[in-house]
SEROGU-775817 format. One record per residue (C-alpha): residue number from 1; residue in three letters; y, z negated, x negated. Coordinates in nm, 3 decimals. Layout:
# SEROGU-775817
ATOM / NUM / ALA / Y / Z / X;
...
//
This chain:
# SEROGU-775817
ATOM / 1 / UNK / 0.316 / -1.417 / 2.249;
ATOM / 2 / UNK / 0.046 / -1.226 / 2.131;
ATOM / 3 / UNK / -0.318 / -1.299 / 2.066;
ATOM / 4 / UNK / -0.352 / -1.090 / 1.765;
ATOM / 5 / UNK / -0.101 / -0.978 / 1.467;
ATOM / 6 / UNK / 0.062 / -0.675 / 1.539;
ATOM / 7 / UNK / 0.110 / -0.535 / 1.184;
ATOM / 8 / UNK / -0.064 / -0.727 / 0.827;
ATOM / 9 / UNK / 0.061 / -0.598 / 0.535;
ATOM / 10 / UNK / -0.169 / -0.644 / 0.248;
ATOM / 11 / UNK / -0.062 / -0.661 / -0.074;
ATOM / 12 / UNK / -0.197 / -0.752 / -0.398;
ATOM / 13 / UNK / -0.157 / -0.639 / -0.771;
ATOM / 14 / UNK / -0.455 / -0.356 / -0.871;
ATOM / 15 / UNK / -0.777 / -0.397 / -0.773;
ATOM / 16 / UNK / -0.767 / -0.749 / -0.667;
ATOM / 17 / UNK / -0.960 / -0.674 / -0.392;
ATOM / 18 / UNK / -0.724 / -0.544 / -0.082;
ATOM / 19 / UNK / -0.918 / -0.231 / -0.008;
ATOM / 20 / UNK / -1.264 / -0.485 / -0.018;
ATOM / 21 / UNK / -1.093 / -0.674 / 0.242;
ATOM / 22 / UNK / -1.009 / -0.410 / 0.414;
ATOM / 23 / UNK / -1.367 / -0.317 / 0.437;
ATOM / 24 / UNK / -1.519 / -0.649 / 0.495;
ATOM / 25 / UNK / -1.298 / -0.675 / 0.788;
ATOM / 26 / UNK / -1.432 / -0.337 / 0.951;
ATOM / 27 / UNK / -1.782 / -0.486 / 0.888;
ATOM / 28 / UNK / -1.761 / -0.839 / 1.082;
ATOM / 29 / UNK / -1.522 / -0.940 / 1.423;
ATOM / 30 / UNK / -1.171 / -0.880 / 1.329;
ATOM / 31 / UNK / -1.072 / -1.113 / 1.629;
ATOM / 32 / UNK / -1.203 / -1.406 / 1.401;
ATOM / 33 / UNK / -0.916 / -1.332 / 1.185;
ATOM / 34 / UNK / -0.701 / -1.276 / 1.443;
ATOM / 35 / UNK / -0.689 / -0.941 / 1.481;
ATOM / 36 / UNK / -0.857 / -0.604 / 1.686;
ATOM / 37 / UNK / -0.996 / -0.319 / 1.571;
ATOM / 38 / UNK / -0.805 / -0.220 / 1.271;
ATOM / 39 / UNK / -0.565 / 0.120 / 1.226;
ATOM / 40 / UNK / -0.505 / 0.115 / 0.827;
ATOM / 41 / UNK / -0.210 / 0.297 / 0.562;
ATOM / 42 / UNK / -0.196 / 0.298 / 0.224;
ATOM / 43 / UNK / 0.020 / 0.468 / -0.009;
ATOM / 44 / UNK / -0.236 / 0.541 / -0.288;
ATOM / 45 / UNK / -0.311 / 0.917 / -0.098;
ATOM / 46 / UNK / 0.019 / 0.991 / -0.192;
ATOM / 47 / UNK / 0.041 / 0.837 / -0.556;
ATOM / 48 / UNK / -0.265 / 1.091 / -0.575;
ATOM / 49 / UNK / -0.114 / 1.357 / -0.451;
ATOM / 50 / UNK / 0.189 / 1.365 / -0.660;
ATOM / 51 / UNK / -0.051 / 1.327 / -0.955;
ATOM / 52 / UNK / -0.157 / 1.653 / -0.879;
ATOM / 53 / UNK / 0.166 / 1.814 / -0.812;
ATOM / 54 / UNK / 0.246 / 1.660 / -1.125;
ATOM / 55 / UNK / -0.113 / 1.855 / -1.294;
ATOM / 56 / UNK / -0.014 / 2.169 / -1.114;
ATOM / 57 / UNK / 0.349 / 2.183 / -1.261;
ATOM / 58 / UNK / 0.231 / 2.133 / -1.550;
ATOM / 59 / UNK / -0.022 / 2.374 / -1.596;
ATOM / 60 / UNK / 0.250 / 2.616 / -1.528;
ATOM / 61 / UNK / 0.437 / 2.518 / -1.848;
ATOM / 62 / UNK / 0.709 / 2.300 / -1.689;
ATOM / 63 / UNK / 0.812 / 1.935 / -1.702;
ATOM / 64 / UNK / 0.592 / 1.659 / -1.483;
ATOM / 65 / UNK / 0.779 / 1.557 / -1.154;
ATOM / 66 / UNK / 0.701 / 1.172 / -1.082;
ATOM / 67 / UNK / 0.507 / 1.034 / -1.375;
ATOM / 68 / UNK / 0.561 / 1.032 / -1.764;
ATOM / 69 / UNK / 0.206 / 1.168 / -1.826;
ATOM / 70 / UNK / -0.089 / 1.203 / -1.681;
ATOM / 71 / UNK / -0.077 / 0.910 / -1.404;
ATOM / 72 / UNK / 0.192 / 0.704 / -1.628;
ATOM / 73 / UNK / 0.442 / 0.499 / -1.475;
ATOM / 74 / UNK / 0.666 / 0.672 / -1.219;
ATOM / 75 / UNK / 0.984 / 0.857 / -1.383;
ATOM / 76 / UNK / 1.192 / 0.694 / -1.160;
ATOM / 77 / UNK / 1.243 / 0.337 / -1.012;
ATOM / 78 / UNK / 1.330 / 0.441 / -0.670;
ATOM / 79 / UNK / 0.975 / 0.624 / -0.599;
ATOM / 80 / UNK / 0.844 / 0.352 / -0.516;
ATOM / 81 / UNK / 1.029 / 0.283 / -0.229;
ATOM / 82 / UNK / 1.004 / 0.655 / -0.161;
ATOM / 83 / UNK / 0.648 / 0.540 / -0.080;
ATOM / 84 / UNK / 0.761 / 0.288 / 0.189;
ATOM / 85 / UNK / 0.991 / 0.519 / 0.330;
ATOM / 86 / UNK / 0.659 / 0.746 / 0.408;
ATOM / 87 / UNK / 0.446 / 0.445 / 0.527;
ATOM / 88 / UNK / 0.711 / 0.439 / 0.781;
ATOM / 89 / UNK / 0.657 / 0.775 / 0.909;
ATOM / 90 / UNK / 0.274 / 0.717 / 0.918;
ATOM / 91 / UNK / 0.363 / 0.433 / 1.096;
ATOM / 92 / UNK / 0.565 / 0.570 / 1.344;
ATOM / 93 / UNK / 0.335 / 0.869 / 1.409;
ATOM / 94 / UNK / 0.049 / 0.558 / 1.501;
ATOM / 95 / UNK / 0.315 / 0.408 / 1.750;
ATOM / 96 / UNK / 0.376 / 0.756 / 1.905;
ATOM / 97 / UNK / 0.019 / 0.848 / 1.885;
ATOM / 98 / UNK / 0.085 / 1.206 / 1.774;
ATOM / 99 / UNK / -0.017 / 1.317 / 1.490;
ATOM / 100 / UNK / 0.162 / 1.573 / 1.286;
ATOM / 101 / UNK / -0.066 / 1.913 / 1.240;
ATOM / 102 / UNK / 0.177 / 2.150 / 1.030;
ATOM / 103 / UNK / 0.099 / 2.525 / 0.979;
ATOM / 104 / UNK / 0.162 / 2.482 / 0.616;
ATOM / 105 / UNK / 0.075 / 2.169 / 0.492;
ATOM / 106 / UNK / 0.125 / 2.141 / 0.118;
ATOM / 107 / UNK / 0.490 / 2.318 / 0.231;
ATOM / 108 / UNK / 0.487 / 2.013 / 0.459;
ATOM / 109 / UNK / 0.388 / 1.709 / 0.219;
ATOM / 110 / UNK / 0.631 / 1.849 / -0.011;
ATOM / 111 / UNK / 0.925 / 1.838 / 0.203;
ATOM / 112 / UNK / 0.837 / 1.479 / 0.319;
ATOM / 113 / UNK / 0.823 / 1.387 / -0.079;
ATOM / 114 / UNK / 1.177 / 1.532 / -0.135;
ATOM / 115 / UNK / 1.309 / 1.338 / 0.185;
ATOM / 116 / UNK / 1.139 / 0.994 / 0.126;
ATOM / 117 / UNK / 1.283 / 1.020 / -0.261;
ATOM / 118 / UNK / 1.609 / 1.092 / -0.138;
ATOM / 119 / UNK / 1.627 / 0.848 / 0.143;
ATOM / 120 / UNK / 1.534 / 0.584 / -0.102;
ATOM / 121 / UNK / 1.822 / 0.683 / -0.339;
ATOM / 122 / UNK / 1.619 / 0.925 / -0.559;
ATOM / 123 / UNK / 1.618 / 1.323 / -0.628;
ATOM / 124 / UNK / 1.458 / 1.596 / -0.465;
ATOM / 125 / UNK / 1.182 / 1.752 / -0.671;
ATOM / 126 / UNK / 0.971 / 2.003 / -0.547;
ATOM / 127 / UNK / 1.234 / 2.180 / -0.355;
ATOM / 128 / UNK / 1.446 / 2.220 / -0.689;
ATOM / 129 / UNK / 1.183 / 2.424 / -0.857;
ATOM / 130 / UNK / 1.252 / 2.832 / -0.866;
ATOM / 131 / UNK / 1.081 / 2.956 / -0.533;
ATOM / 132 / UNK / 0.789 / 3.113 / -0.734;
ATOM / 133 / UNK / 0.692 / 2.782 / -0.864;
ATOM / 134 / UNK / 0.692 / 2.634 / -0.530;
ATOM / 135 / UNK / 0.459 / 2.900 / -0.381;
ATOM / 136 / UNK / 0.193 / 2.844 / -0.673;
ATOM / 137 / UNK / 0.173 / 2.466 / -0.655;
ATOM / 138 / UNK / 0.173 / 2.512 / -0.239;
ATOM / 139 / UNK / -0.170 / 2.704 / -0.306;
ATOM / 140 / UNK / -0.278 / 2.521 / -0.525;
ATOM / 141 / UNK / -0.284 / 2.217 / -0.296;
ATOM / 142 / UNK / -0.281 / 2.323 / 0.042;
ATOM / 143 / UNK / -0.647 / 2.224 / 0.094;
ATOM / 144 / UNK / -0.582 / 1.895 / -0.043;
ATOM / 145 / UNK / -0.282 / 1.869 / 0.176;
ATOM / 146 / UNK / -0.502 / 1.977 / 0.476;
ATOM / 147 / UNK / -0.742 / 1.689 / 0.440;
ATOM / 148 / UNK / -0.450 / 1.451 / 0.411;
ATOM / 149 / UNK / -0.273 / 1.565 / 0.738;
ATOM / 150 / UNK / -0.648 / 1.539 / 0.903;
ATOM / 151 / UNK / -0.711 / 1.203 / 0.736;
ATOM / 152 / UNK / -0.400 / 0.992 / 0.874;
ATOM / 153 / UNK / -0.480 / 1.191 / 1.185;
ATOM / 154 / UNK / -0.771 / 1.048 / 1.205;
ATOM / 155 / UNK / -0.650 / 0.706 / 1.222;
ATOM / 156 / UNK / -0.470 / 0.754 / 1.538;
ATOM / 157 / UNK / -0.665 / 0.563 / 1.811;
ATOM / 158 / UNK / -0.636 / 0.701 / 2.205;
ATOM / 159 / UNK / -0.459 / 0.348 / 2.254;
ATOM / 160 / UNK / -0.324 / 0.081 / 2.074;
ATOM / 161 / UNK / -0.373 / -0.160 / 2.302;
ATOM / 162 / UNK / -0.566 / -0.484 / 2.110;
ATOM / 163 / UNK / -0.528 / -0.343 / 1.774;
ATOM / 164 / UNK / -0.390 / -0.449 / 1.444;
ATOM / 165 / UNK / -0.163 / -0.187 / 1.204;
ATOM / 166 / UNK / -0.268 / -0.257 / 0.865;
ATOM / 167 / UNK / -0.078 / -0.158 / 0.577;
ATOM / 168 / UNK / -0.190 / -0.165 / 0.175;
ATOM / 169 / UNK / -0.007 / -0.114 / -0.117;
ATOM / 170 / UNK / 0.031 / -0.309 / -0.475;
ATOM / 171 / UNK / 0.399 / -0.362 / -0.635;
ATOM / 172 / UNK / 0.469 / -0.524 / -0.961;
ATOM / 173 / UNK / 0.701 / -0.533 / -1.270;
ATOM / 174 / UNK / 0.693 / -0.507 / -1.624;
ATOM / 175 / UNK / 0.484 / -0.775 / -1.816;
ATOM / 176 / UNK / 0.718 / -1.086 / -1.853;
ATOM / 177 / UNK / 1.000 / -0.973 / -1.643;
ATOM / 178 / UNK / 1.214 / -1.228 / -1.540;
ATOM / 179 / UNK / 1.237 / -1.293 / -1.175;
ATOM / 180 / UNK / 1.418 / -1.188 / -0.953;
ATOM / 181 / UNK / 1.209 / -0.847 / -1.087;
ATOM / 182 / UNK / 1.500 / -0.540 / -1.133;
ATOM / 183 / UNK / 1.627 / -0.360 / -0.857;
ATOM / 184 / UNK / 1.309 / -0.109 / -0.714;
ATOM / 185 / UNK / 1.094 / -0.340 / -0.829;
ATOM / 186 / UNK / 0.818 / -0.595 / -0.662;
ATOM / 187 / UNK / 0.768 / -0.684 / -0.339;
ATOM / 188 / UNK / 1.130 / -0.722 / -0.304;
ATOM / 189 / UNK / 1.245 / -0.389 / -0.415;
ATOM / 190 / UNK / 0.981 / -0.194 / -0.195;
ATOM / 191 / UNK / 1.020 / -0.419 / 0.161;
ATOM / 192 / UNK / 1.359 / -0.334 / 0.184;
ATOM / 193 / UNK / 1.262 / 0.045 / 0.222;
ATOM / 194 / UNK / 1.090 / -0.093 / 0.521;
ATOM / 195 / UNK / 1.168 / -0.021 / 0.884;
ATOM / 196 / UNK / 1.311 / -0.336 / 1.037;
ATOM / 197 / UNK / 1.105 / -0.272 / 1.350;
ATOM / 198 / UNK / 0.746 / -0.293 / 1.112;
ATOM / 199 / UNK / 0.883 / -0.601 / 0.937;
ATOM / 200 / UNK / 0.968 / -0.838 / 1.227;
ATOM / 201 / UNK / 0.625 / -0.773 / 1.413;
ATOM / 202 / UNK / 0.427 / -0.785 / 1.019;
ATOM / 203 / UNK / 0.273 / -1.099 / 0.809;
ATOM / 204 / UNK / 0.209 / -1.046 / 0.482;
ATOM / 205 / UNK / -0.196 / -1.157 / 0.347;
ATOM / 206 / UNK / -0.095 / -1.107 / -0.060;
ATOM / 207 / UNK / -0.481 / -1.125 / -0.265;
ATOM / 208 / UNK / -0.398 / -1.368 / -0.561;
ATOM / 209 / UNK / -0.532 / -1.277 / -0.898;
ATOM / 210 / UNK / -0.361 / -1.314 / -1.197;
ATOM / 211 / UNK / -0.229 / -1.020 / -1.385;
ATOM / 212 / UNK / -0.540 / -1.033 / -1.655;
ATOM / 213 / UNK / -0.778 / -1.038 / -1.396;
ATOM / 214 / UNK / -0.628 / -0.751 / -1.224;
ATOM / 215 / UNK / -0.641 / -0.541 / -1.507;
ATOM / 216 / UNK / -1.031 / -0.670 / -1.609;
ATOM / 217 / UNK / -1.132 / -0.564 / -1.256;
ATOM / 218 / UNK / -0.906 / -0.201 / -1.230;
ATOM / 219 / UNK / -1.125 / -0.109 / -1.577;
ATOM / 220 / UNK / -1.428 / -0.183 / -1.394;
ATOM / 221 / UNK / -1.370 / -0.005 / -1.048;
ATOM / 222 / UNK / -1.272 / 0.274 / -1.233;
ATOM / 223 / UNK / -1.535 / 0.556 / -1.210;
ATOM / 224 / UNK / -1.475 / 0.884 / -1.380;
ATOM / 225 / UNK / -1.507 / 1.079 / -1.020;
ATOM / 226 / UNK / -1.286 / 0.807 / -0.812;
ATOM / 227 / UNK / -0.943 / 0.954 / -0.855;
ATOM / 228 / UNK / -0.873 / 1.000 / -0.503;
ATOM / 229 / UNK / -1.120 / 0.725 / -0.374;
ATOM / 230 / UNK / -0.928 / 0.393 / -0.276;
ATOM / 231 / UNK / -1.236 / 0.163 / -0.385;
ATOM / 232 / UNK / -1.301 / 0.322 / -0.734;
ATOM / 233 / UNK / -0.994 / 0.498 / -0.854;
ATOM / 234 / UNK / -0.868 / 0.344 / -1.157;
ATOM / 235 / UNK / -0.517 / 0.258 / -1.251;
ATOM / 236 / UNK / -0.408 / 0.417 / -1.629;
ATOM / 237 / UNK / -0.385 / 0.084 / -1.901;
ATOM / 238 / UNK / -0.012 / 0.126 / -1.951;
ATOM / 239 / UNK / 0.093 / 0.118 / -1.594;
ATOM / 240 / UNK / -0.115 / -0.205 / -1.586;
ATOM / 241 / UNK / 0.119 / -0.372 / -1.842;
ATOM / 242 / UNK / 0.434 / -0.156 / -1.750;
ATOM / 243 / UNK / 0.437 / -0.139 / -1.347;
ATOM / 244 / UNK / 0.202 / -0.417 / -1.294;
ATOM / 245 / UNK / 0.226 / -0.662 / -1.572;
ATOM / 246 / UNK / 0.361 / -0.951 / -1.322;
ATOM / 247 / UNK / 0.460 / -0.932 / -0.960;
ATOM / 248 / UNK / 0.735 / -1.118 / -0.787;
ATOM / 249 / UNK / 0.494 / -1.273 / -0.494;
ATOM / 250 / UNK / 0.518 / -1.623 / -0.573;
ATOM / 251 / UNK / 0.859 / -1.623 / -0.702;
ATOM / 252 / UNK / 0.963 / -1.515 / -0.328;
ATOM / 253 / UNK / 0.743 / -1.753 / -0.182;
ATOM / 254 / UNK / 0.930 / -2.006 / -0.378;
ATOM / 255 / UNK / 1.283 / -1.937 / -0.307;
ATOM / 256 / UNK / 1.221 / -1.869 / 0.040;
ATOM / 257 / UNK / 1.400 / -2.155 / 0.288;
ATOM / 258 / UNK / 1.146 / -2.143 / 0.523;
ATOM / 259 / UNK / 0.734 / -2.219 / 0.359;
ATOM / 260 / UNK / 0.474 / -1.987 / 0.452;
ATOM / 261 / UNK / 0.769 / -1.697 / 0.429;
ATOM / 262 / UNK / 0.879 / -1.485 / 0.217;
ATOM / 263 / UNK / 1.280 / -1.346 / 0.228;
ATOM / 264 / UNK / 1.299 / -0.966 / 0.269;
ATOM / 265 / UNK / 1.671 / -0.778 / 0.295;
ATOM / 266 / UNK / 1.627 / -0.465 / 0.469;
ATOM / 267 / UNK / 1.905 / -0.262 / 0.647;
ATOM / 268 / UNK / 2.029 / -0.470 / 0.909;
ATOM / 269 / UNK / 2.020 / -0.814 / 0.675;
ATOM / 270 / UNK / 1.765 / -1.063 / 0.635;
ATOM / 271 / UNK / 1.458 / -1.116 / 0.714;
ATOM / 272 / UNK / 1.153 / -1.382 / 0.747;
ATOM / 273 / UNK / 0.803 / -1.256 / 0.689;
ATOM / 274 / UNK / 0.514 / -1.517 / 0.747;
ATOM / 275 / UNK / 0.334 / -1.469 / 0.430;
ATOM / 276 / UNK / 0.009 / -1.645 / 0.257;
ATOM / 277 / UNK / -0.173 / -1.639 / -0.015;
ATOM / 278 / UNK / -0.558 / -1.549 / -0.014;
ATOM / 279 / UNK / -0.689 / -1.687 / -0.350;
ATOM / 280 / UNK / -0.916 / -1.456 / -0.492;
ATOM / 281 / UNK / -0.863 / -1.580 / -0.833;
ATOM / 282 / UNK / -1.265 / -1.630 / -0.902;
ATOM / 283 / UNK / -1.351 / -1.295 / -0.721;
ATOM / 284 / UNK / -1.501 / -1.348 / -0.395;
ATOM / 285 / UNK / -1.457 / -0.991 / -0.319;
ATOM / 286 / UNK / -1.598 / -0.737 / -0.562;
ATOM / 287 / UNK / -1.955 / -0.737 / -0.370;
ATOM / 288 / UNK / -1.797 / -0.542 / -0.107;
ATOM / 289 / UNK / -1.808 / -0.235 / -0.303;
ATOM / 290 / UNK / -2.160 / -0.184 / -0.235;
ATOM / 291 / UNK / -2.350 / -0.069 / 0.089;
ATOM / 292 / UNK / -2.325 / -0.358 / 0.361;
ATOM / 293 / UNK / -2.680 / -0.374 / 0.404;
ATOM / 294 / UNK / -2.677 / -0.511 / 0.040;
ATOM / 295 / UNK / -2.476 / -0.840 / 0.059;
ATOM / 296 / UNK / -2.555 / -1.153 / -0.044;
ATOM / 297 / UNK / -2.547 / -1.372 / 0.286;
ATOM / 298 / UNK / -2.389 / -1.659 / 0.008;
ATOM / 299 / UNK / -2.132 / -1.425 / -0.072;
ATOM / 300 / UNK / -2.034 / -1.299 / 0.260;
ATOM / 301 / UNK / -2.000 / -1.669 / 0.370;
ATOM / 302 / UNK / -1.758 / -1.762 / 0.079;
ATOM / 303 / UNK / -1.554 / -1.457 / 0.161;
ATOM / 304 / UNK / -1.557 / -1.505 / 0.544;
ATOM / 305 / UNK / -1.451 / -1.875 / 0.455;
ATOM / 306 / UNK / -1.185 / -1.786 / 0.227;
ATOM / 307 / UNK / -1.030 / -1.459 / 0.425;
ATOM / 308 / UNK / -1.072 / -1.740 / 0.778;
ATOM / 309 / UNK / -0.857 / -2.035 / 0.594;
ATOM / 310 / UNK / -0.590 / -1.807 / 0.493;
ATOM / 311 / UNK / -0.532 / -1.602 / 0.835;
ATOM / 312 / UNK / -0.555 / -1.926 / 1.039;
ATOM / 313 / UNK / -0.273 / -2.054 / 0.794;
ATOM / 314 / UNK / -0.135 / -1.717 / 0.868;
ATOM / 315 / UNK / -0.100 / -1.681 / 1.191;
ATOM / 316 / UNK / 0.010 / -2.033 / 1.239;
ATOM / 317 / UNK / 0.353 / -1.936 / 1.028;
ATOM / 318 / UNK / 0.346 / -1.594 / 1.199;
ATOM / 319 / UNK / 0.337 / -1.786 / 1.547;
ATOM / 320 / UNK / 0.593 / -2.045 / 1.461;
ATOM / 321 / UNK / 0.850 / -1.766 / 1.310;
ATOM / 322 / UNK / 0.800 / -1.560 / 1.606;
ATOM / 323 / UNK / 0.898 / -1.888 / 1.827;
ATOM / 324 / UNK / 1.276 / -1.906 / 1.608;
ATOM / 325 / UNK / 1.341 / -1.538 / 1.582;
//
């Protein structure tokens, strides 16, 4: 059995405080939480990125690719497990530890896009626009591209030996959706993009905020500079109420045979993930925006507290599901 978890997902509507977790947990001992040094992915780089392929095309007189306007919800349902199906690849690159240096990287990122969307059940894009096209938005973000490849190559550590994979994104559904959300959508409609091998060595550590407070605390993150920041970036009103009005968390906690699980059908059938909830319903987490050196002992103490409760609940499901499986 191991000592640590081998893969957290965190998950969480908008800015309810993943990414400040994320942080705080790079600032104390991770092995108090039952992990090692952390390796962490996030799908937001991407939702950027197509943004700008989406500002690009656009500029060049033709129709937006992913979203409705500028940042709106995504044309299609099946892009966002298009974004799952390229966690896994950043996934598997950290398993292999290789990371992939292309000679032409916006070519690259494109051509990754067009597979993940097509894997997932959706269209190609990029690739069906006239060659010309292509080469114009390729130049356009080939620097941007660049930085990306370098980023996630960055993460790669020279072992993983003792360390903990962890993996951020927010899912959702329109407000007052009935649950089970519609196919795509949630929690539900985006793990089952997931590689079977991440999911039965993952537990899930979902923030908890409610809808409203999500959206109070995206408007204040937001800074006019911080689209392709993952602290301050901000998250456009209507996709708030449209892609992330409600989320499908608790309703899978509740139908779930097993407590402390939620019930996941990937390829292959399925699936058990230990799952809790962190409540971060009166914020405990926002101070972790700021410089370190600037926390409140108080608050660092109610966070520690809070983030401690819910991974020793955690890792006790995680533990006993591992035992069964």
């Amino acid at each position: 059995m191991a000592e640590k978890f081998h893969t957290l997902l965190l998950l969480a509507l908008p800015a309810s405080g993943k990414s400040e977790v994320r942080k705080f947990l790079t600032n104390t001992t991770p092995d108090l939480f039952h992990m090692g040094p952390t390796i962490q992915l996030d799908d937001y780089p991407y939702v950027h990125l197509q943004i700008r392929v989406d500002e690009e095309v656009e500029k060049l007189g033709l129709p937006r690719l992913y979203h409705d306007e500028d940042g709106g919800p995504f044309r299609a349902g099946t892009d966002w497990g298009a974004l799952i199906r390229l966690l896994n690849e950043d996934y598997a690159e950290v398993l292999s530890g290789k990371a992939e240096n292309p000679q032409f990287a916006a070519k690259r990122l494109f051509q990754r896009f067009d597979d993940a969307s097509e894997r997932a059940g959706g269209p190609r894009r990029i690739g069906e626009l006239p060659a010309n096209v292509q080469a114009i938005v390729e130049t356009k973000l080939e620097d941007e591209a660049r930085a990306h490849f370098a980023e996630k190559a960055a993460q790669i550590p020279a072992s993983l030996d003792g360390h903990t994979i962890v993996i951020e994104f927010a899912r959702g559904g329109p407000e007052g959706a009935t649950k089970p959300l519609p196919l795509n959508y949630g929690y539900a409609g985006s793990l089952r993009h997931m590689d079977r091998s991440i999911l039965e060595r993952a537990a899930v550590l979902y923030i908890w905020v409610s809808p409203e407070e999500s959206r109070r605390k995206n408007r204040e993150r937001a800074r006019p500079d911080g689209a392709g920041s993952i602290l301050f970036h901000g998250t456009p009103e209507r996709v708030m109420f449209e892609e992330y009005g409600t989320d499908d968390m608790e309703y899978l906690l509740q139908t779930s045979p097993v407590p402390d699980t939620i019930r996941i059908e990937p390829e292959g059938g399925p699936i058990l993930i230990p799952t809790v909830r962190f409540d971060n319903r009166e914020d405990l987490t926002t101070f972790v925006r700021g410089d370190a050196a600037t926390w409140a002992k108080e608050d660092v103490d109610k966070l520690y507290g809070g983030i401690r409760e819910a991974c020793d609940r955690l890792w006790t499901a995680y533990t006993g599901l591992k035992n069964v499986r």
